[in-house]
C-alpha positions as a Markdown table, in Angstrom:
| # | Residue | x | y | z |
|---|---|---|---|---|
| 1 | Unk | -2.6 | 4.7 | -10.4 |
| 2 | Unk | 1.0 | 5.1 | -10.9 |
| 3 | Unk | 2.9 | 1.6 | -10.4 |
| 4 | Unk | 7.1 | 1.5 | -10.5 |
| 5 | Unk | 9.1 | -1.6 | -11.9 |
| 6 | Unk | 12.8 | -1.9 | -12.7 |
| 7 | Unk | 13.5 | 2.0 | -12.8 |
| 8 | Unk | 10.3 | 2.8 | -14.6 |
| 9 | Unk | 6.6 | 4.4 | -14.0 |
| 10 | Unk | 3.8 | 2.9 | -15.4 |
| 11 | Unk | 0.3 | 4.8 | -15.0 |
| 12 | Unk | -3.2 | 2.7 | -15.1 |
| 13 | Unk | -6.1 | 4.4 | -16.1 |
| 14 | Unk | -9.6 | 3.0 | -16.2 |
| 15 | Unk | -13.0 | 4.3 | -15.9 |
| 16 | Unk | -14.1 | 0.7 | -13.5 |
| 17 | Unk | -12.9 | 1.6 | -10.0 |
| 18 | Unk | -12.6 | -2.4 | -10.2 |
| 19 | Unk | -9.7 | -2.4 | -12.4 |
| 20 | Unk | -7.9 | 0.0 | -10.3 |
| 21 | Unk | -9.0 | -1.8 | -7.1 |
| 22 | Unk | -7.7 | -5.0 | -8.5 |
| 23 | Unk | -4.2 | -3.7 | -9.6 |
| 24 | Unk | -3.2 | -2.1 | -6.5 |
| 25 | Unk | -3.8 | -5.0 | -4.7 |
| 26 | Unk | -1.9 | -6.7 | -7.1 |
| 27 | Unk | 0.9 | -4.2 | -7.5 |
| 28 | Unk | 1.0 | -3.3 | -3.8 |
| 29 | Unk | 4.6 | -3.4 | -3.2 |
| 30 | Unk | 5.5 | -1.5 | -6.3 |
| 31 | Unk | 2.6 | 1.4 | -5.7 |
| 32 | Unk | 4.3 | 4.6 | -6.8 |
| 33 | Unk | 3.7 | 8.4 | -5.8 |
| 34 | Unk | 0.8 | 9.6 | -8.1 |
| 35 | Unk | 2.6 | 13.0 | -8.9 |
| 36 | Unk | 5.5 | 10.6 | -10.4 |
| 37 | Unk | 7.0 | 11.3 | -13.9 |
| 38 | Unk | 5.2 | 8.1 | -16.0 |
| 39 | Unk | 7.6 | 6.7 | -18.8 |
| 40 | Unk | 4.4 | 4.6 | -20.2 |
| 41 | Unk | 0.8 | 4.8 | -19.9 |
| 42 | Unk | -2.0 | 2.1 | -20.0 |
| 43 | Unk | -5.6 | 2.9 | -20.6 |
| 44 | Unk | -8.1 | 0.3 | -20.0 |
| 45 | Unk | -10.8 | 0.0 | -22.4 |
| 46 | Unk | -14.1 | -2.4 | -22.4 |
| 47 | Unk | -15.5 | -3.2 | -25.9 |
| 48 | Unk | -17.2 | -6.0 | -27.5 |
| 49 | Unk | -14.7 | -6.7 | -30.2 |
| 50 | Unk | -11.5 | -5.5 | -31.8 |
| 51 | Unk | -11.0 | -5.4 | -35.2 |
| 52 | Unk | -7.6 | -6.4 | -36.4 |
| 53 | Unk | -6.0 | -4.2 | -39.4 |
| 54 | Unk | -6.0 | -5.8 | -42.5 |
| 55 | Unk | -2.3 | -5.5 | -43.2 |
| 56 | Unk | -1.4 | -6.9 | -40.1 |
| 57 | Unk | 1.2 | -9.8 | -39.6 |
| 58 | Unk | 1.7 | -12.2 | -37.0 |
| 59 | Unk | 4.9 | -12.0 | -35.5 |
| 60 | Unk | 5.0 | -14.6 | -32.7 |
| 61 | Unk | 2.8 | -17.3 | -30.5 |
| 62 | Unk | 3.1 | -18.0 | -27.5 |
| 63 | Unk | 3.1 | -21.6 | -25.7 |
| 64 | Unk | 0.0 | -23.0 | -23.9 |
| 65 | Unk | -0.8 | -26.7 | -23.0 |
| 66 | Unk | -1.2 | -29.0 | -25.4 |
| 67 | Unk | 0.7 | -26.7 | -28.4 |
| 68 | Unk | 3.7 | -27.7 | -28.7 |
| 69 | Unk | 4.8 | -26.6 | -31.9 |
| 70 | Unk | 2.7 | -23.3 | -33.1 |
| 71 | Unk | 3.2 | -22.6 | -36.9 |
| 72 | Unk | 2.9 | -19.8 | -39.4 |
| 73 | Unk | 1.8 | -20.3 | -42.9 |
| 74 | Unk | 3.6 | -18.1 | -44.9 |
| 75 | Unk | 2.9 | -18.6 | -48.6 |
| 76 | Unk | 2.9 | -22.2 | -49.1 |
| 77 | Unk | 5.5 | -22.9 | -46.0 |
| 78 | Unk | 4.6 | -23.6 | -42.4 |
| 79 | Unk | 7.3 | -21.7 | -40.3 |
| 80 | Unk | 7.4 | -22.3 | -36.6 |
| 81 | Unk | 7.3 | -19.7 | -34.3 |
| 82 | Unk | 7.1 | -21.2 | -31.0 |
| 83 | Unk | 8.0 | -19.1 | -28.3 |
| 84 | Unk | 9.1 | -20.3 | -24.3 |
| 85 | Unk | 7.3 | -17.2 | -23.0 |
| 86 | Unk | 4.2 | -18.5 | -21.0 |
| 87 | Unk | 1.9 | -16.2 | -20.8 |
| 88 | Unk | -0.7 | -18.9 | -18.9 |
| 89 | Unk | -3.0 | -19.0 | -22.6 |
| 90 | Unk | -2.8 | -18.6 | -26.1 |
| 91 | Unk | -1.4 | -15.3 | -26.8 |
| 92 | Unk | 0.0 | -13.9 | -30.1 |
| 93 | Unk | 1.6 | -10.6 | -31.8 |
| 94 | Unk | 0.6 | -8.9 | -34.9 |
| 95 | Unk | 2.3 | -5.8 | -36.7 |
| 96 | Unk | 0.2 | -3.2 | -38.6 |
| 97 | Unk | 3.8 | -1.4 | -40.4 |
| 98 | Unk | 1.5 | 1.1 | -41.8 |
| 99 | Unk | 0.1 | 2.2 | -38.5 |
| 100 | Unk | 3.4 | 1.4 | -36.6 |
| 101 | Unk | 1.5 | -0.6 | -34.2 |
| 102 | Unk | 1.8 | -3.9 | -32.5 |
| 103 | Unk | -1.2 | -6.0 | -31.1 |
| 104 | Unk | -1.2 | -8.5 | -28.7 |
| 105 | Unk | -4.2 | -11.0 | -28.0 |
| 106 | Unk | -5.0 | -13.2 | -24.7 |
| 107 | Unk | -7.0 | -15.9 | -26.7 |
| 108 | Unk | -8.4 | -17.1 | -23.1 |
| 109 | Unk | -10.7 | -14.1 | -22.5 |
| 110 | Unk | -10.3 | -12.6 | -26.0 |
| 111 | Unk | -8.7 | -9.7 | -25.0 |
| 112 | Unk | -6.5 | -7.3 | -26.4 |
| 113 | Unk | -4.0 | -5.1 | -26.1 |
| 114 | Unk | -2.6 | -2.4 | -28.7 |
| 115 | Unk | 0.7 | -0.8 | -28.7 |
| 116 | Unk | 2.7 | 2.4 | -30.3 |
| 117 | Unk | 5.7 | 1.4 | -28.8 |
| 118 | Unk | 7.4 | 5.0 | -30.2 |
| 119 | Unk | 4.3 | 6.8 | -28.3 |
| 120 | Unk | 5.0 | 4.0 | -24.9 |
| 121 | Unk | 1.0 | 4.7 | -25.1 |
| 122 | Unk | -0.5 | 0.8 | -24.3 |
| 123 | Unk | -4.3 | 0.3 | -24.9 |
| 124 | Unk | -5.7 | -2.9 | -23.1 |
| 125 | Unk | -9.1 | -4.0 | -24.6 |
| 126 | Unk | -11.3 | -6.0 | -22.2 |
| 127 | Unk | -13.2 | -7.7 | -24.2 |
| 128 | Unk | -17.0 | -7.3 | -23.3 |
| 129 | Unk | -19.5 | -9.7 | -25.2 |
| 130 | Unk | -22.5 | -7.9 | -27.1 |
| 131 | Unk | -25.5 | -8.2 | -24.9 |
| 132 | Unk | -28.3 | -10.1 | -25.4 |
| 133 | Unk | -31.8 | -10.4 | -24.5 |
| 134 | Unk | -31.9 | -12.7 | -21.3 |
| 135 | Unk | -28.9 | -13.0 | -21.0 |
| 136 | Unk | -27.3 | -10.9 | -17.5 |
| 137 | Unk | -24.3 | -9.1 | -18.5 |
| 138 | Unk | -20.7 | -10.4 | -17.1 |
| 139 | Unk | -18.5 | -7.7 | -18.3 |
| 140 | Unk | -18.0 | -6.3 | -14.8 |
| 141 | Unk | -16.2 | -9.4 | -13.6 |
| 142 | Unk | -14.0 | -9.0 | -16.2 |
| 143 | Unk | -10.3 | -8.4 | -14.7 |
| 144 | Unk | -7.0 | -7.2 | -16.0 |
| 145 | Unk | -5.1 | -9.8 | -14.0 |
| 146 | Unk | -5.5 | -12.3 | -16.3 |
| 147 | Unk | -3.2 | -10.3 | -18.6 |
| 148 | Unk | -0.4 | -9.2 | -16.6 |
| 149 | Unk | 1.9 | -11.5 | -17.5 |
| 150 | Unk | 1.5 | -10.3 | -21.5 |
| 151 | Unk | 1.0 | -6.4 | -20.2 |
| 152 | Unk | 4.7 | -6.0 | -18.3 |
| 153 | Unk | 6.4 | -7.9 | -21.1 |
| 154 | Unk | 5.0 | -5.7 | -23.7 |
| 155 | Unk | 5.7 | -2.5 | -21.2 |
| 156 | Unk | 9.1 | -3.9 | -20.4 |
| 157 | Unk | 10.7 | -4.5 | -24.0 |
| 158 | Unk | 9.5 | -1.1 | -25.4 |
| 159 | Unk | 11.8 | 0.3 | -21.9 |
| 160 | Unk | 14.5 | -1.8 | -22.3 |
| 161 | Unk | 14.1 | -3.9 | -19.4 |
| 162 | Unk | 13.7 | -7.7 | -20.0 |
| 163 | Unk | 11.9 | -11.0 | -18.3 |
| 164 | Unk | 13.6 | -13.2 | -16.4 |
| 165 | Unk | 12.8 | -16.4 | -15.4 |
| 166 | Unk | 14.7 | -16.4 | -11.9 |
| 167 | Unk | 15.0 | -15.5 | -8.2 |
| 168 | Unk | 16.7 | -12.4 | -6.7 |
| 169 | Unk | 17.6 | -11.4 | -3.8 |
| 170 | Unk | 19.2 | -8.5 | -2.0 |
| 171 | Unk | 22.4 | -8.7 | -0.7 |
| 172 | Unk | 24.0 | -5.4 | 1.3 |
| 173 | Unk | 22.8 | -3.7 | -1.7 |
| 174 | Unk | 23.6 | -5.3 | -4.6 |
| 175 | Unk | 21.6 | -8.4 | -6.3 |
| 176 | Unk | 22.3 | -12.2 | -6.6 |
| 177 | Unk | 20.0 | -13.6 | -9.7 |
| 178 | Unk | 19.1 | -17.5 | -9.4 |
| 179 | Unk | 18.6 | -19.3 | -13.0 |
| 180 | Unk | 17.2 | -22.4 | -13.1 |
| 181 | Unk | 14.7 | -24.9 | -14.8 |
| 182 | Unk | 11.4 | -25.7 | -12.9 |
| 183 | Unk | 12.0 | -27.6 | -10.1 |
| 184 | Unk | 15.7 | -26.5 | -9.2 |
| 185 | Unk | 15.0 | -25.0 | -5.9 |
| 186 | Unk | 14.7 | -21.3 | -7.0 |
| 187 | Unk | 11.7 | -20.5 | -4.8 |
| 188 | Unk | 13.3 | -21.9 | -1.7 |
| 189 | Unk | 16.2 | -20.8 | -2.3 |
| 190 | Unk | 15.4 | -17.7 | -2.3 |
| 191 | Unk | 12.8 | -17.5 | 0.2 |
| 192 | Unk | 15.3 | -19.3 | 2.8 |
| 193 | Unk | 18.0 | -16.3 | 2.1 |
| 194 | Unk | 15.2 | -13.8 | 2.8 |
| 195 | Unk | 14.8 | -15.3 | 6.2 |
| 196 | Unk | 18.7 | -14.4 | 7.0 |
| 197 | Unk | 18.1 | -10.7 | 6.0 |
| 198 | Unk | 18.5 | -10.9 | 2.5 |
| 199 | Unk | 16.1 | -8.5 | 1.0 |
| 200 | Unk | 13.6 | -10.4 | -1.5 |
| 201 | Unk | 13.0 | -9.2 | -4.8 |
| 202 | Unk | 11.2 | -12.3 | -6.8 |
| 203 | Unk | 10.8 | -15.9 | -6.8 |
| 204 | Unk | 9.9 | -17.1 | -10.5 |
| 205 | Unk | 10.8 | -13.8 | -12.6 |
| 206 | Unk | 12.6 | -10.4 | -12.3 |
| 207 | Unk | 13.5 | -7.9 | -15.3 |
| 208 | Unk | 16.8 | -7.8 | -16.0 |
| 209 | Unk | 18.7 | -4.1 | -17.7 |
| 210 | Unk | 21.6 | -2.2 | -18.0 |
| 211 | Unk | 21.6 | 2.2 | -16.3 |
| 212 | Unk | 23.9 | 3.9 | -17.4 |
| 213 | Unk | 26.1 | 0.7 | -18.1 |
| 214 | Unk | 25.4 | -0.5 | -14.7 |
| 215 | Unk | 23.4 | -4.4 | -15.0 |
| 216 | Unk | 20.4 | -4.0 | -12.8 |
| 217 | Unk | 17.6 | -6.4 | -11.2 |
| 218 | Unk | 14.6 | -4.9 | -11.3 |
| 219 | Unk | 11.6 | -7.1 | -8.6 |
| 220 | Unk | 8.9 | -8.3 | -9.4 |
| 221 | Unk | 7.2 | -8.3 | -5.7 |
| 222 | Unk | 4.3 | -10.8 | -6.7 |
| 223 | Unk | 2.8 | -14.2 | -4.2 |
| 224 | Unk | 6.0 | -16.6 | -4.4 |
| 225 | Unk | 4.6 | -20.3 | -5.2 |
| 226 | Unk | 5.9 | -22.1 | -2.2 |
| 227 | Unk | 5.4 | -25.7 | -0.7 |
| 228 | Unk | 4.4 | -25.2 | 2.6 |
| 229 | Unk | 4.1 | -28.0 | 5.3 |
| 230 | Unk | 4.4 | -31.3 | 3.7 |
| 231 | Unk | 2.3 | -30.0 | 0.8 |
| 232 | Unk | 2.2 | -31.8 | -2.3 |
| 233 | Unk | 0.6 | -28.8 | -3.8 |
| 234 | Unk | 2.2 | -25.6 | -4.0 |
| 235 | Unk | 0.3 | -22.2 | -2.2 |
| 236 | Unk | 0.9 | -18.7 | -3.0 |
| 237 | Unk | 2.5 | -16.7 | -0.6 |
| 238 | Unk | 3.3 | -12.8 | -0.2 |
| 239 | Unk | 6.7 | -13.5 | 1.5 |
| 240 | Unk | 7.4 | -9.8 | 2.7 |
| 241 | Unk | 4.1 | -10.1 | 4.8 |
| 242 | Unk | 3.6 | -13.2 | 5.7 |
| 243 | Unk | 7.6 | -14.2 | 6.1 |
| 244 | Unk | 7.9 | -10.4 | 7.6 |
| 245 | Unk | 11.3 | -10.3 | 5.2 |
| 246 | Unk | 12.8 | -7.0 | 3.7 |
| 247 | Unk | 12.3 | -6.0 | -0.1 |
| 248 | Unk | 13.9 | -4.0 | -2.3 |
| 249 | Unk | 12.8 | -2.6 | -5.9 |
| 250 | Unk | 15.6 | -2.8 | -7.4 |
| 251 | Unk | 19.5 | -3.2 | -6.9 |
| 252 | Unk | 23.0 | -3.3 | -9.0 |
| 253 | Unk | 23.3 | -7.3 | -10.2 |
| 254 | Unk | 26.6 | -8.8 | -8.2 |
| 255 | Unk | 26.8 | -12.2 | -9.5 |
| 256 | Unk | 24.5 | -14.8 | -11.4 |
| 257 | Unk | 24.3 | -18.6 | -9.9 |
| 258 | Unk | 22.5 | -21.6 | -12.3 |
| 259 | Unk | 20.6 | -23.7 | -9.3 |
| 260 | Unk | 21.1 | -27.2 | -9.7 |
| 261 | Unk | 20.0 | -29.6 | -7.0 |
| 262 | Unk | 23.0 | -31.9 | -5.6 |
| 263 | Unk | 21.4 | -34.2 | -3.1 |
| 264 | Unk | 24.7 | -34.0 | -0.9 |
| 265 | Unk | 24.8 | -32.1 | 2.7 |
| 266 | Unk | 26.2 | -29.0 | 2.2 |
| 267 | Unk | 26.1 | -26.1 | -0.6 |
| 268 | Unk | 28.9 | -25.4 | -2.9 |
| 269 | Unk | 29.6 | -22.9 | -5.7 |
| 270 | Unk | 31.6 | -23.3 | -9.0 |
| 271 | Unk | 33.1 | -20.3 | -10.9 |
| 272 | Unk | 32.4 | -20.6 | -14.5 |
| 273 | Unk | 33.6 | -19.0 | -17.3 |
| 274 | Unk | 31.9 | -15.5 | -18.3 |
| 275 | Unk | 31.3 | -17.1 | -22.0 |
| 276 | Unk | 29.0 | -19.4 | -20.4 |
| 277 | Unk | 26.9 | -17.2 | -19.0 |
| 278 | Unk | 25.1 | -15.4 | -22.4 |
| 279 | Unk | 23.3 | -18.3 | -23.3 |
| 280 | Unk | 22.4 | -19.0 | -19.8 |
| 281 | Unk | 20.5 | -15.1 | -19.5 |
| 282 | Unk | 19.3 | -15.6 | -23.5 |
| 283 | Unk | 17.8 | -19.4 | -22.0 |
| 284 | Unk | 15.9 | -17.3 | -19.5 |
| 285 | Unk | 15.1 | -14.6 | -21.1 |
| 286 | Unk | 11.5 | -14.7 | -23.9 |
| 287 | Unk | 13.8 | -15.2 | -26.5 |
| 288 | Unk | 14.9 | -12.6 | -29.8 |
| 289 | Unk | 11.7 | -12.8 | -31.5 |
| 290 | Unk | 9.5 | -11.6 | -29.1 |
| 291 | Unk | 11.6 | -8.2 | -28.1 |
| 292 | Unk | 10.3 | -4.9 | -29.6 |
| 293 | Unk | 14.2 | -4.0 | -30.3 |
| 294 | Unk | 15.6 | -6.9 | -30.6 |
| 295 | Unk | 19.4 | -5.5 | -31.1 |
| 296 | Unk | 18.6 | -3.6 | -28.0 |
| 297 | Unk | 17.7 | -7.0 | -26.1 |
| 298 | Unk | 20.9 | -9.1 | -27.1 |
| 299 | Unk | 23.2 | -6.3 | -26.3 |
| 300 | Unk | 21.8 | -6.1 | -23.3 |
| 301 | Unk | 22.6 | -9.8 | -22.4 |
| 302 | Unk | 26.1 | -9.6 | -24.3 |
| 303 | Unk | 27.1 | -6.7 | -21.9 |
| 304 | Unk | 26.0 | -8.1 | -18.6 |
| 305 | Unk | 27.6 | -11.5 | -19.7 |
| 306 | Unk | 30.8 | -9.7 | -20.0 |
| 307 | Unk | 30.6 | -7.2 | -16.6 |
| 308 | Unk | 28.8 | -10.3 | -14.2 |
| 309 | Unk | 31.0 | -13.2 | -12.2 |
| 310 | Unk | 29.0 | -16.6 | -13.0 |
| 311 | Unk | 28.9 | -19.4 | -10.7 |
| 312 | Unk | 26.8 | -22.7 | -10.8 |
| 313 | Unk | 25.2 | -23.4 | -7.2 |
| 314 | Unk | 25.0 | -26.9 | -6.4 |
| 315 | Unk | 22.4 | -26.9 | -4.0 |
| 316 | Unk | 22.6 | -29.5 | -1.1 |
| 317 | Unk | 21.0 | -29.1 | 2.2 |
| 318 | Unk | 18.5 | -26.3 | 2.8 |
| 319 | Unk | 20.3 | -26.0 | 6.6 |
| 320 | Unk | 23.9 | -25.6 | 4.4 |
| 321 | Unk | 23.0 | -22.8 | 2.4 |
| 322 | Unk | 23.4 | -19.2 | 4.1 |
| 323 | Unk | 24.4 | -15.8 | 3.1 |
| 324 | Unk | 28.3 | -16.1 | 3.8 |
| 325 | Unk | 28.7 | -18.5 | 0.7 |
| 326 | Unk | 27.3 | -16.4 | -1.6 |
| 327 | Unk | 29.2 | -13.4 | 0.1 |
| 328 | Unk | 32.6 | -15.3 | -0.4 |
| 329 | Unk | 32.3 | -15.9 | -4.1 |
| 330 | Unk | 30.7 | -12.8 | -5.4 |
């Protein structure tokens, strides 16, 4: 199974017809043509453990509930290493220099996945608990979905292509990227410009990179988390199919807009300076430590900081905000 995000081909393989079932019904929007050129590959293993080199260092930890501050002991001193990239568990890196491999581990299913980033060969260990006498066997309901999260950052940063956390959206061909902290209005934003024939392309995260000197969004077509009649609780919803909106895969970035809610009538937007807007993208973005080149990474932000027009979106009422404002100031 051949899958396409920001500009690149990704090809699945797994001997459980499960794992393929479940990531096309995942990736369905991003499904690619199986004869496609693949610029990384991902086999899917089962196994009941996975054996960690012994000259293998950590290298970062991700942030689950309840961690705030993860640390390292490194001779006698604790060094923390706490990352913003949430990969919904425990999750951490190791380096094998010797082998010129990285590892990454979901601590929630204890799974794992391997990487020779020079190779862009990925190997995703499922893990698959001895079996015992008695005891029925639960490795077939084991899913790679519970990974993805960890699996396109790890295919993204060996590619060049970086994780986002903001909404995009199409506009006559070119890309308008949302940033914003939980709770800004992202989602809706973004949605609500789909319904006026902007074309979606995420609601939480997109992958952000430069071709041939060009920034690009790159979508990530996955169920936006909406709130959906009066509901205190947020439901997942496939917004091309169920808001019967356009898509698009990816798109040439036009401008960048920091959400912030202003409780007044109507919309407005503020230029800002272009200096402001690096450590906006490096805010949003998993931060240095956790990119396989990490030069690579912060010229990437440097250079669409310098080429993109920055505005901040004070977002007032959802009836105020339409397609010709955006249009006017990009």
């Amino acid at each position: 199974m051949r899958v396409r995000l920001a500009d690149i081909t990704i090809c699945f393989e797994s001997d459980q017809e499960s794992d393929i079932s479940d990531l096309s019904s995942f990736f369905k929007y991003h499904l690619a043509d199986s004869e496609e050129e693949t610029d990384c590959t991902v086999v899917l293993k089962r196994q009941a453990s996975f054996h960690m080199p012994k000259d293998a260092e950590m290298l970062w930890l991700s942030k689950s509930q309840g961690i705030q501050e993860p640390e390292k002991l490194v001779g006698k001193q604790r060094i923390k290493i706490y990352s913003n990239f949430d990969t919904f568990g425990l999750a951490t890196c190791y380096i094998s220099r010797e082998r010129g491999e990285y590892y990454y581990g979901l601590m929630q299913d204890q799974s794992w996945i391997s990487c020779r980033p020079a190779e862009h060969k990925i190997k995703y260990v499922l893990h698959r608990p001895p079996k015992r006498k008695g005891v029925p066997d639960e490795s077939e309901g084991i899913s790679p979905l519970s990974a993805i999260p960890l699996l396109i950052h790890v295919i993204s940063t060996i590619c060049g292509r970086y994780l986002i956390h903001g909404a995009a959206v199409g506009i006559d061909g070119r890309a308008s990227l949302f940033l914003g902290k939980n709770g800004s209005g992202k989602s809706t934003l973004c949605t609500d410009l789909a319904r006026q024939k902007a074309t979606f392309m995420g609601d939480d995260i997109v992958l952000l990179y430069t071709e041939n000197g060009v920034p690009m969004v790159g979508a990530l077509l996955f169920p936006a988390k909406l709130y959906l009649d009066n509901s205190e609780e947020k439901s997942e919803v496939d917004v091309p199919e169920q808001m019967q909106t356009d898509y698009c895969l990816s798109a040439p970035l036009e401008a960048v807009y920091s959400v912030q809610l202003s409780g007044k009538p109507t919309s407005t937007v503020e230029p800002r300076v272009a200096a402001e807007l690096l450590p906006q993208l490096m805010g949003a973005s998993n931060g240095m430590m956790m990119q396989y080149d990490k030069q690579q990474w912060l010229s990437t932000m440097y250079e669409i900081s310098e080429q993109v027009p920055y505005f901040i979106l004070h977002f007032g009422d959802r009836s105020s905000m339409n397609l010709s404002l955006l249009k006017t100031n990009s």
